[in-house]
FIBAMAR-7369 format. One record per residue (C-alpha): x, y, z; residue in three letters. Coordinates in steps of 0.1 Angstrom, whole numbers, padded with zeros to 4 digits, always signed. Example, Ala and Ser with C-alpha at 12.3 -4.5 7.8 and 13.67 -1.06 7.14 Angstrom:
2
+0123-0045+0078ALA
+0137-0011+0071SER
This chain:
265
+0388+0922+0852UNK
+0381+0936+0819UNK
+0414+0962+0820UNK
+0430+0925+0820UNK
+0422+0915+0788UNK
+0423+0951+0771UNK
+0461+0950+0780UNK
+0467+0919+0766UNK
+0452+0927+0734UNK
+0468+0956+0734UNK
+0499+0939+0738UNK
+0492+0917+0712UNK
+0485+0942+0688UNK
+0519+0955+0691UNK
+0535+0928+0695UNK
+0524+0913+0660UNK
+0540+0938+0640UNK
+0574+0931+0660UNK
+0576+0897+0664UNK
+0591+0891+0629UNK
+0614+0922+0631UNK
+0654+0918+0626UNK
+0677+0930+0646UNK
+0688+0959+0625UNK
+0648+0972+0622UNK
+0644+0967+0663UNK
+0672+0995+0662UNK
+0652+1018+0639UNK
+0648+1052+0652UNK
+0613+1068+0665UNK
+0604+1099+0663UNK
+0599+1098+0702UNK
+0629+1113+0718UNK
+0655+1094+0689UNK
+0640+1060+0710UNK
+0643+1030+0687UNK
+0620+1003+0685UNK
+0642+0983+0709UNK
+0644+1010+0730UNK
+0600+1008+0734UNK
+0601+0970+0740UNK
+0628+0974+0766UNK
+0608+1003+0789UNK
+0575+0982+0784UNK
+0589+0950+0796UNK
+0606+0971+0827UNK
+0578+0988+0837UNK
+0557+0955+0834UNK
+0577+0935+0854UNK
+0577+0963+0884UNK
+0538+0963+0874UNK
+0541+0925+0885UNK
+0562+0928+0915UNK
+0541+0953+0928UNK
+0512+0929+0931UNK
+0528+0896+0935UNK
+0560+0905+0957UNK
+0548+0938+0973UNK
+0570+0941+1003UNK
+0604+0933+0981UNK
+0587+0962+0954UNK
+0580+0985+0981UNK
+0618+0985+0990UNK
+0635+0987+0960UNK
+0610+1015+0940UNK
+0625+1042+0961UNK
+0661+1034+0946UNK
+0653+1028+0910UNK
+0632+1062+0909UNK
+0662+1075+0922UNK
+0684+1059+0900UNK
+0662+1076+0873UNK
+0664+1111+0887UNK
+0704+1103+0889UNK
+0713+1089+0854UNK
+0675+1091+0833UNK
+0651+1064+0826UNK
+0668+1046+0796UNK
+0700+1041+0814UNK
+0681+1026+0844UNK
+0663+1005+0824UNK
+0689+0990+0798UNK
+0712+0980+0831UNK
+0679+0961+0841UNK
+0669+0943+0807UNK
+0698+0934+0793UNK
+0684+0913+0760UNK
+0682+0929+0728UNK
+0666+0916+0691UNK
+0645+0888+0689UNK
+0654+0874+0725UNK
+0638+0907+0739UNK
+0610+0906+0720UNK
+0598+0872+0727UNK
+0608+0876+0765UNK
+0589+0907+0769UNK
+0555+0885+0750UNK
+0560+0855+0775UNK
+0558+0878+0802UNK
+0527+0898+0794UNK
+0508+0870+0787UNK
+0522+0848+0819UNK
+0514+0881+0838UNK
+0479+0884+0824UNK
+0472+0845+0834UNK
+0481+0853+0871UNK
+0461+0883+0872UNK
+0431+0864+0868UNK
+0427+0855+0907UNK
+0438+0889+0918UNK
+0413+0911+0936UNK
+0412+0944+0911UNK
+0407+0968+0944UNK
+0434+0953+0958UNK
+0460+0983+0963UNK
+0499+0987+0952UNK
+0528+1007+0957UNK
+0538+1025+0925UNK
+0570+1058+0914UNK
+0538+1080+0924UNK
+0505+1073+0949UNK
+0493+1040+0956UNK
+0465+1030+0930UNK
+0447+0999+0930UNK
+0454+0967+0906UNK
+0426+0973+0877UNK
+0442+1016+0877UNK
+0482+0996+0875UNK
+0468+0978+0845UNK
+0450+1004+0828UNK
+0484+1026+0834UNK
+0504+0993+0813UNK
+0472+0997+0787UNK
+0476+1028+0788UNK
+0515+1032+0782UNK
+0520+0999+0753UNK
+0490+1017+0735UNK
+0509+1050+0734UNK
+0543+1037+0733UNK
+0532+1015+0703UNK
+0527+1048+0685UNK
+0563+1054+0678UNK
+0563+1020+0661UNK
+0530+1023+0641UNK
+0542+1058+0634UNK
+0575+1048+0619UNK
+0564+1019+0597UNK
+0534+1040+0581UNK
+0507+1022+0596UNK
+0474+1031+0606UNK
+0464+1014+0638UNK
+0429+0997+0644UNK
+0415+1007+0677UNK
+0384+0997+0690UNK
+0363+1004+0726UNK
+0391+0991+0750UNK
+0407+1024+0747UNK
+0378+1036+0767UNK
+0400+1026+0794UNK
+0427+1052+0785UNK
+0399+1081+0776UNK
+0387+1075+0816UNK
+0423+1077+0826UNK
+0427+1108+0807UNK
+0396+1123+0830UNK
+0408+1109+0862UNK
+0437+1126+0857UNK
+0426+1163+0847UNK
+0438+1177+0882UNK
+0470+1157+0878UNK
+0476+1173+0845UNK
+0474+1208+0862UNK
+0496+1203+0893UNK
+0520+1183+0874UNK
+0524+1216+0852UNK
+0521+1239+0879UNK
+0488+1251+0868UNK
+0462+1262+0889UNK
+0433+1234+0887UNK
+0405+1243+0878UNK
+0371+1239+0898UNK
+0353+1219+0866UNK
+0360+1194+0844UNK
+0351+1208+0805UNK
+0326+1187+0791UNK
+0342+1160+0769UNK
+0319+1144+0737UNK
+0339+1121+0720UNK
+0330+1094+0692UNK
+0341+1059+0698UNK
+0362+1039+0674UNK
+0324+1019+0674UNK
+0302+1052+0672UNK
+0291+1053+0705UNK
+0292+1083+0723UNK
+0310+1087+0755UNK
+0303+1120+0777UNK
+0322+1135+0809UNK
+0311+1165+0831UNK
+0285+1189+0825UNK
+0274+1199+0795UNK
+0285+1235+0790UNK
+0284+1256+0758UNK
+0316+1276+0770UNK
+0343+1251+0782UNK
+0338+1217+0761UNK
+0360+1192+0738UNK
+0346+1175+0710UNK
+0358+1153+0686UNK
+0371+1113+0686UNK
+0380+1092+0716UNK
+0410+1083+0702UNK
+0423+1118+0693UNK
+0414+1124+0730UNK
+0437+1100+0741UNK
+0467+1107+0721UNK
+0464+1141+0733UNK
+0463+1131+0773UNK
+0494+1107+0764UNK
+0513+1133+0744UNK
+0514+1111+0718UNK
+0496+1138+0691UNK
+0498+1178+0696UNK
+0460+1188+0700UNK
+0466+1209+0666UNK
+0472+1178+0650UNK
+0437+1159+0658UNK
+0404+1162+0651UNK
+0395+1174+0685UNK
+0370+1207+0691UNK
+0386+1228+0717UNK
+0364+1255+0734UNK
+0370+1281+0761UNK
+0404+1285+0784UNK
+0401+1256+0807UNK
+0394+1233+0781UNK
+0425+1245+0755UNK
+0451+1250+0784UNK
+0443+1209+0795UNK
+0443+1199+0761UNK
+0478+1221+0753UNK
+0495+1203+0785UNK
+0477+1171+0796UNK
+0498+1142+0808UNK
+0480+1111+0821UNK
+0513+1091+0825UNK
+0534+1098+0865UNK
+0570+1110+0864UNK
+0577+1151+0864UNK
+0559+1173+0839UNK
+0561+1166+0805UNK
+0560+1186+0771UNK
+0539+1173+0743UNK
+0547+1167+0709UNK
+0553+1203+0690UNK
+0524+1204+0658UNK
+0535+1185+0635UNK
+0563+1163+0648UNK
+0545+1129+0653UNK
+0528+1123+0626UNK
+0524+1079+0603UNK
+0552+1080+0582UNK
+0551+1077+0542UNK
+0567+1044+0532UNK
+0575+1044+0494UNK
């Protein structure tokens, strides 16, 4: 399962500008809802190991999501999670890589149609894994985006950019937006060049631009203002103003200009 190895390099590739942190750094603050650094490692490694449970001990997972969404809707997601994961600094950090990468091993032999409970729908194993791709690559924002680096993506985020289509009637009825009857055709530019197209082509409703602007926009990582992307005709801007490819209630992306790689002098 290719989605296997895309979230493990992902993983990776956050994980190697963390691993050497202090303490005092894991508590920097992100420009992601005042999260710090910690605060990203702790919600990855939570949502991983329900990610886990969910395929390896389904009936105990199926029993217990009800409460912890619950929980959430109760007391919000970061108190949920920090009564769960209760490690902090180095410890968390290098229990949240063991995991990811024992997790990844034992996903080897698992059937990726197999399906899972999840907080929303059931989805199969290969869509659970693109959704922890999907989450460490935006998620791992905050962090690039605080210590002023650029990231290097390559074609694996091809996974997220087809997430980000599957989930174009999502965006609308999450939002309470009436969903439309077409997808807009999408052009977008790979991190390798190649181009990847979605829909019909259409002069009227149509996005062009990178793949990767494309999916910081569906993971309201990036306002669409503040991207390179092309954005033609009603249907197309209205997604592109208030697509969310992530479950949980509807969502408001970044305002312009508020997530943005910091300037380290």
């Amino acid at each position: 399962m290719k989605q296997t190895d895309d979230f493990l390099a992902e993983s990776n590739a956050l994980a190697a500008i963390v691993e050497d942190m202090s303490a005092n750094d894991l508590k920097r603050v992100t420009q992601f809802k005042d999260w710090t650094i910690e605060d990203v490692i702790v919600h990855l490694y939570f949502w991983n190991l329900q990610a886990d449970r969910s395929i390896f001990n389904p009936a105990p997972f199926a029993a217990q999501i009800g409460k912890i969404v619950s929980d959430i809707d109760a007391n919000g997601m970061r108190a949920v999670e920090n009564a769960s994961i209760r490690l902090r600094g180095s410890e968390l950090v290098q229990t949240w890589q063991q995991h990811y990468r024992d997790f990844c091993g034992r996903l080897q032999s698992i059937d990726p149609k197999m399906r899972v409970k999840w907080a929303g729908p059931d989805m199969s194993v290969r869509s659970s894994i693109t959704a922890r791709q999907m989450e460490t690559w935006a998620h791992g924002h905050e962090v690039f985006d605080l210590l002023g680096l650029q990231r290097e993506d390559d074609d694996r985020i091809e996974n997220i950019v087809i997430l980000g289509v599957n989930t174009f009637q999502w965006s609308h009825h999450v939002q309470g937006l009436e969903i439309p009857a077409r997808l807009p055709y999408l052009r977008l530019t790979a991190p390798s060049a190649e181009i990847w197209e979605f829909g019909e082509t259409s002069s009227y409703n149509h996005i062009e631009g990178s793949a990767v602007a494309f999916a910081q926009v569906v993971t309201q990582t990036r306002n669409v203002a503040n991207t390179d992307l092309q954005v033609n005709g009603p249907v197309a801007e209205r997604w592109m103003a208030t697509a969310q490819c992530f479950a949980g209630g509807k969502a408001t992306p970044p305002s312009q200009g508020t997530r943005f790689i910091q300037s380290i002098t």
